[in-house]
C-alpha positions in Angstrom: 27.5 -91.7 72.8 30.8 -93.2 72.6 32.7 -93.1 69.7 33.7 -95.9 67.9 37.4 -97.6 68.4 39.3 -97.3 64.5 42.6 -99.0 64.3 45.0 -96.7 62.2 44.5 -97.8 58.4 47.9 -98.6 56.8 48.6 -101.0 54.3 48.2 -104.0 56.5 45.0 -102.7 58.3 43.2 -102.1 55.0 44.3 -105.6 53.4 42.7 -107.0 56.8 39.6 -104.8 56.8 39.0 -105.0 52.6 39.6 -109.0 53.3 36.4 -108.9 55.6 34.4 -107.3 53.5 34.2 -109.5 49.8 33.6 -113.1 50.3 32.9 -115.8 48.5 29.5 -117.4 49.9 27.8 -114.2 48.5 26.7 -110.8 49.5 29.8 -108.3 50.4 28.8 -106.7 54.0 30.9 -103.1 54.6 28.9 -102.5 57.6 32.3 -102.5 59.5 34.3 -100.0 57.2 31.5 -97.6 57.8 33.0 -95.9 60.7 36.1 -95.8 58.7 34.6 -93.1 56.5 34.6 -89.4 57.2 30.8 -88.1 57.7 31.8 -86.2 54.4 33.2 -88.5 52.5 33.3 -87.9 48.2 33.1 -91.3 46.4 33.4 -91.1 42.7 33.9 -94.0 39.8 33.3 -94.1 36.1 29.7 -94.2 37.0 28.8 -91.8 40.4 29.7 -89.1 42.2 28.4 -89.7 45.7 29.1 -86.9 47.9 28.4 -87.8 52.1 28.6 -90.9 53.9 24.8 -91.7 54.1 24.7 -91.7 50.4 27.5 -93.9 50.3 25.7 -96.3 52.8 22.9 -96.6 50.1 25.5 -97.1 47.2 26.8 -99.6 48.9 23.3 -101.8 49.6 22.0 -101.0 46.1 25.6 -102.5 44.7 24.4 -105.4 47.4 20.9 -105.6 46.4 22.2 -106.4 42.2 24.5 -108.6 42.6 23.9 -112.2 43.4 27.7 -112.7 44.6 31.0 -109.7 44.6 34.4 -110.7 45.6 37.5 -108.3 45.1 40.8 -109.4 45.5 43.7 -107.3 46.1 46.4 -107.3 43.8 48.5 -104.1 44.9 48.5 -102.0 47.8 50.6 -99.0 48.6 51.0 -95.8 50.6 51.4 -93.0 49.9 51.2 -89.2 52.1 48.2 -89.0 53.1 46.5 -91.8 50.8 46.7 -95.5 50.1 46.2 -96.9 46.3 44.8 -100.8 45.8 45.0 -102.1 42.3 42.3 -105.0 42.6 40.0 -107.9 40.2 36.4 -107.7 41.3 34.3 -110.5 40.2 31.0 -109.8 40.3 27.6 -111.8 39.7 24.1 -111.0 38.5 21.0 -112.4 38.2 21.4 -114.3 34.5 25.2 -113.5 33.7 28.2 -115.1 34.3 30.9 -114.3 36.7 32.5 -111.4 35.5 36.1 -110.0 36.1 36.3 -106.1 36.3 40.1 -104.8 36.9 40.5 -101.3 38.4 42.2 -99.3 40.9 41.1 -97.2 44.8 43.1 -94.4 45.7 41.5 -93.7 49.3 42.6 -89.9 50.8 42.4 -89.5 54.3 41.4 -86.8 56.3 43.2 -85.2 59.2 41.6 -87.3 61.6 42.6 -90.5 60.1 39.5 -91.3 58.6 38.7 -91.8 54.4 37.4 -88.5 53.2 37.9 -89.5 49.7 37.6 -92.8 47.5 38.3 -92.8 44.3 38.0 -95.6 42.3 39.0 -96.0 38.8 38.4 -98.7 36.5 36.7 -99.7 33.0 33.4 -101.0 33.7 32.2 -101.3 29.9 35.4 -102.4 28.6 35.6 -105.5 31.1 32.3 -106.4 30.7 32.4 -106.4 26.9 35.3 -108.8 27.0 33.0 -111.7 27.8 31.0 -111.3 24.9 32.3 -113.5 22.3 32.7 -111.5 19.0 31.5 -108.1 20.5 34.8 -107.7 22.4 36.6 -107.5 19.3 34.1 -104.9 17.4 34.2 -102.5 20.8 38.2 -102.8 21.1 37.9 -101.7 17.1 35.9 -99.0 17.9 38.0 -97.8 21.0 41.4 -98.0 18.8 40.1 -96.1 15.9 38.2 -93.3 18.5 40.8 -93.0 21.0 43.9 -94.3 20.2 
């Protein structure tokens, strides 16, 4: 079996590849990032720890399979040794909802062969989603003042 072609990921290559993947006339597709990802890849958020690259696969579709649209834009993208960090808005749809922003951050790690053996993505899912509810925003940003700061 041959193995698949990767272009180096840089700064540029993941704007491109990222690009490809959110759209907006629905479903996100990351079928080609896949090979992008080491067999061993760790994926964690404020939600999952997903530890492999099959298990990210299904991460991935179940993300696809709740959503009735998800579109991420980049914001800002740098590199570092060995890593890459994306600052990004992902708007994201469900059945009865509305649109809904979600602001966070992606520090990818590579591995030694070139490929992501590490995504880490950071963001606060409740928080952002709370904000669209009209007069429940301000009792959870009480709440998370008076509990944490």
């Amino acid at each position: 079996m041959e193995e698949y072609k990767r272009i180096p990921l840089n700064v540029r290559t993941i704007e491109e590849l990222w690009s490809r993947t959110y759209n907006t006339d629905g479903k996100p597709d990351w079928s080609h990032l896949f090979p992008y990802y080491h067999p061993d890849v760790i994926f964690q958020d404020s939600v999952q720890r997903i530890d492999g690259l099959d298990e990210f696969k299904k991460m991935c579709k179940r993300l696809t399979d709740r959503s009735s649209s998800l579109r991420m834009d980049i914001i800002n993208i740098c590199e570092g040794d060995g890593f890459i960090m994306m600052e990004w808005m992902m708007t994201m749809s469900f059945r009865k909802s509305p649109d809904t922003p979600i602001y966070g951050c992606t520090r990818l790690t590579f591995s030694d062969d070139g490929r992501i053996i590490e995504q880490r993505d950071y963001y606060d899912l409740w928080g952002d989603i709370f904000n669209g509810i009209p007069h429940f925003s301000k009792i959870y940003r009480k709440f998370m003042h008076k509990f944490f700061g």
